[in-house]
C-alpha positions in Angstrom: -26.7 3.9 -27.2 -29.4 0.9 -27.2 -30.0 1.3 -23.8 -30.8 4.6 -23.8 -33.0 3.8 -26.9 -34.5 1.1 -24.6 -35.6 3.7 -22.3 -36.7 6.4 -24.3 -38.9 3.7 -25.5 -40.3 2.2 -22.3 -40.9 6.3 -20.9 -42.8 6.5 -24.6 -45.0 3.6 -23.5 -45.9 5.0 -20.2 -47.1 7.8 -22.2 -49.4 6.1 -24.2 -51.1 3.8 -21.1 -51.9 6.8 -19.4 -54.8 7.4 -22.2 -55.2 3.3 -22.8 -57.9 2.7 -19.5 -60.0 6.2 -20.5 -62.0 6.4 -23.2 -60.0 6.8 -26.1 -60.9 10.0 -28.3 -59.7 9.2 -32.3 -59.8 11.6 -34.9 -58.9 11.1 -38.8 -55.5 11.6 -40.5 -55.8 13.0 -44.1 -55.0 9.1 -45.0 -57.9 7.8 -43.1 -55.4 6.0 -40.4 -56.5 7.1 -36.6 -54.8 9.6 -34.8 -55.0 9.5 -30.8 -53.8 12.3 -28.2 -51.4 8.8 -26.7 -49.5 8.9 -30.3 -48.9 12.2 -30.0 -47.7 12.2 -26.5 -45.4 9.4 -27.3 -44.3 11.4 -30.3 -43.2 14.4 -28.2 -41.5 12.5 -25.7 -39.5 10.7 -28.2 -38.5 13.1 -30.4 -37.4 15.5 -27.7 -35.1 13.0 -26.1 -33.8 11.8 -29.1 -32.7 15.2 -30.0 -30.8 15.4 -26.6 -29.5 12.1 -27.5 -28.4 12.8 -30.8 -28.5 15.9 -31.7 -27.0 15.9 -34.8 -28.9 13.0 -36.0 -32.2 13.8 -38.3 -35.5 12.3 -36.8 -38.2 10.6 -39.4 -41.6 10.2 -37.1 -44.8 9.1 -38.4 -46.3 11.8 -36.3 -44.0 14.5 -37.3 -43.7 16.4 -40.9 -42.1 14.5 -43.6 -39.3 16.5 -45.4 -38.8 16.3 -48.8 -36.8 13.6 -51.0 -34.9 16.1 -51.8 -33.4 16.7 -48.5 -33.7 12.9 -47.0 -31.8 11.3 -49.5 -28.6 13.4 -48.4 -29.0 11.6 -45.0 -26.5 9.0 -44.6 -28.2 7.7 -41.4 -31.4 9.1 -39.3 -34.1 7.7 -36.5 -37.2 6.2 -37.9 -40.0 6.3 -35.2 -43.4 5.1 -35.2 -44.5 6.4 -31.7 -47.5 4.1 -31.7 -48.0 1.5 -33.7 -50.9 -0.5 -34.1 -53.2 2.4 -33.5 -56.0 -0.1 -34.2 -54.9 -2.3 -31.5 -55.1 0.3 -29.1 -58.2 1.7 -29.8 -59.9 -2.3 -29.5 -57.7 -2.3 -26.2 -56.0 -5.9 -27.2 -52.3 -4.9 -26.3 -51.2 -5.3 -29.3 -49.7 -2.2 -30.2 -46.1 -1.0 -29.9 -43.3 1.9 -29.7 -40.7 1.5 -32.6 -37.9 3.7 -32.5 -35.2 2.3 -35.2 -32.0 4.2 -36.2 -31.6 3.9 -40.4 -27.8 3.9 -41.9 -27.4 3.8 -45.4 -31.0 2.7 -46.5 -31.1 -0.2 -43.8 -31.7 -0.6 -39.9 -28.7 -1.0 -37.9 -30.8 -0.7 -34.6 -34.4 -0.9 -33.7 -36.1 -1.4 -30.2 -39.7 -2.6 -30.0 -41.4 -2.1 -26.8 -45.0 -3.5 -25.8 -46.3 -1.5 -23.2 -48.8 -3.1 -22.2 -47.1 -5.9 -21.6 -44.1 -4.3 -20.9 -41.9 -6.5 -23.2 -38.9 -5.1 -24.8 -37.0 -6.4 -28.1 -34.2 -5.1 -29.5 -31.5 -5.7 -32.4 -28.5 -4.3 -33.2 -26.3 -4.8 -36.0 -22.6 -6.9 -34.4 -24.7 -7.5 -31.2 -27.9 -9.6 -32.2 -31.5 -9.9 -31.1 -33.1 -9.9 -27.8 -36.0 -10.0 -25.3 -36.5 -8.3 -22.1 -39.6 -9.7 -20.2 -40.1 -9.9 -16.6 -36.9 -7.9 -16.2 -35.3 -10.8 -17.5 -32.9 -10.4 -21.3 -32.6 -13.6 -23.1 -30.7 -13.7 -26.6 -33.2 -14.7 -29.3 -32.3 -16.6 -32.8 -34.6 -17.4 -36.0 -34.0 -20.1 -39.0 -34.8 -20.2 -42.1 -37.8 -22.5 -42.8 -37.3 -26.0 -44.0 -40.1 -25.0 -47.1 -40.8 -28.7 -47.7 -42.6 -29.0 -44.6 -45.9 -26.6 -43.3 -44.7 -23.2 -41.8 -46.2 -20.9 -39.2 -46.7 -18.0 -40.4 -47.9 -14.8 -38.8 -50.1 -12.6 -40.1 -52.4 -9.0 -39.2 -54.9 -8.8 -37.1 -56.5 -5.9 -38.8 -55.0 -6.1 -42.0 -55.4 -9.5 -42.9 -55.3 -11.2 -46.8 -58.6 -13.5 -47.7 -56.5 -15.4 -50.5 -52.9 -15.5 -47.7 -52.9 -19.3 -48.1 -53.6 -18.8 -51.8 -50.8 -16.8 -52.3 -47.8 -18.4 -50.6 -49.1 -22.1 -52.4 -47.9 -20.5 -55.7 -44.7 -19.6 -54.0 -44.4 -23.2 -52.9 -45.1 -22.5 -49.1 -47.8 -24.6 -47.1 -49.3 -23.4 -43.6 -49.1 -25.7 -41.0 -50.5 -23.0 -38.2 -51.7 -19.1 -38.8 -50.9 -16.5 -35.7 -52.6 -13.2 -36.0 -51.2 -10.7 -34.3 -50.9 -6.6 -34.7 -48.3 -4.1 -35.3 -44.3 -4.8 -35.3 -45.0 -7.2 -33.3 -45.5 -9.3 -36.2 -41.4 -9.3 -36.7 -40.7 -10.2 -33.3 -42.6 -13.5 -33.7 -40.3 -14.7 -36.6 -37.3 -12.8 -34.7 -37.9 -14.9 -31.3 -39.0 -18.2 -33.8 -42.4 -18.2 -32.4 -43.6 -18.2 -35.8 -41.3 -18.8 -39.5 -42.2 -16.0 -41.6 -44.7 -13.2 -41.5 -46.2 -12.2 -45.0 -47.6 -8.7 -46.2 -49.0 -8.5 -49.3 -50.8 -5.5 -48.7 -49.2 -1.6 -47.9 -47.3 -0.2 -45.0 -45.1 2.4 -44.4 -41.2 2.6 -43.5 -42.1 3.8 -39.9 -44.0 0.7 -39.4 -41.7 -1.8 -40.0 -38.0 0.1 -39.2 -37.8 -1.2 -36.0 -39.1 -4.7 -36.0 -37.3 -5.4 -39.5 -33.6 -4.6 -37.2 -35.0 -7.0 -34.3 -36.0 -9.9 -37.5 -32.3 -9.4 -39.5 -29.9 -9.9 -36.4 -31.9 -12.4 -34.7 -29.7 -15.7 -37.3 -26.4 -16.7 -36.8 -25.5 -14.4 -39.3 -27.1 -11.3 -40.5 -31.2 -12.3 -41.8 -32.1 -11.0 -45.4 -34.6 -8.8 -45.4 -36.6 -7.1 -48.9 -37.4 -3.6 -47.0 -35.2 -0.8 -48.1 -35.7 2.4 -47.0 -35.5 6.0 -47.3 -37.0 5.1 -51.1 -38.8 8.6 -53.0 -42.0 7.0 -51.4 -42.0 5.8 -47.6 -44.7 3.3 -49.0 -43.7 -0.3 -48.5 -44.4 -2.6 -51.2 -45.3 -6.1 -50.3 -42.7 -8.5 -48.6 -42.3 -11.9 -46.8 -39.7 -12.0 -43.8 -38.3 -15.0 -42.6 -37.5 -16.5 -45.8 -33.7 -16.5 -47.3 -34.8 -14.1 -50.5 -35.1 -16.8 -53.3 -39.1 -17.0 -53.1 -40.1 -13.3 -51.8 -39.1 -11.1 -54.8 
């Protein structure tokens, strides 16, 4: 099923770079966040062809209606989808900005494809199977560590979302920074998932449909399945504030 994940993904981003050279009209969701005609576009695609993939299989999209606790937490697994992500990133035009489409069993990500379309990179992880990376129509297996804490760690961090006291912070939890990559959206996981950066720190909000995706790419990129702090499905799709990459001692 991954690989037609993969490509409901990749048709999703060809939705959204047929806005990205215009000039891009943004409104306002009732949360502030932006709202573009290109995640709504992806949306649609996505959520009709998962249906046809699965029909049986509830969807969660950040662009579609949330239904209440009530009824999600009798869902033993579902699709999480976050049809653009990194709405910011699109808007500045930097690239940064991602499809995440992750399937969620039992409160946890058992499969999650990240695609970049405008670099039209592809990472994926599934639970038995690993982590990978398609670029240049090329899939390599990719593998993360735990950091050796003793000495400096690059860490990744938001582009748009960025903490003034990040350094501050991990000190008290005993973590130096050798080198600081920002970078938007889920992207952010695949970093620490490929070991292009150690650990990737957010101490401010997101939701579950941000992460979903890039949090199954991060856990089955070890040798043996990563720890991760997200849960999901909670009462609130809020996020609190987590560290990935390290091995769960430091980040609760």
């Amino acid at each position: 099923m991954i690989e037609e994940v993969i490509i409901i993904s990749q048709r999703a981003g060809k939705e959204i770079l047929a806005y990205y050279n215009d000039e891009i009209d943004v409104e306002q969701k009732d949360d502030n966040s932006p709202l573009t005609k290109a995640d709504l576009a992806a949306h649609n695609l996505i959520y009709r062809e998962l249906k046809k993939l699965t029909p049986d299989i509830p969807i969660l999209s950040e662009e579609g209606g949330i239904p209440e606790y009530e009824q999600r937490k009798l869902w033993d697994e579902y699709w999480l989808v976050d049809p653009l992500d990194g709405t910011k990133e699109f808007i500045k035009k930097n690239g940064e900005f991602t499809v995440n489409i992750a399937l969620i069993r039992q409160n946890e990500p058992v499969l999650g494809v990240v695609f970049i379309p405008a670099k039209n990179v592809t990472y994926f992880g599934e639970l038995g199977k690993g982590s990978f990376k398609i670029e240049n129509g090329k899939q390599k297996k990719i593998i993360s560590k735990t950091p050796d804490l003793d000495k400096p760690v690059t860490v990744v961090s938001s582009r748009s979302h960025g903490s003034n006291d990040l350094e501050e912070k991990l000190s008290k939890l005993g973590v130096t920074i050798g080198n600081n990559i920002a970078a938007g959206s889920s992207l952010k996981f695949c970093l620490v998932a490929e070991g292009s950066a150690d650990i990737y720190p957010r101490f401010g909000p997101t939701m579950e449909w941000d992460t979903g995706a890039g949090d199954a790419v991060f856990r089955y990129s070890g040798e043996e399945v990563r720890y991760s702090p997200i849960r999901y499905n909670k009462e609130s799709l809020l996020n609190e504030g987590f560290i990935i990459g390290l091995n769960g001692s430091v980040d609760k």
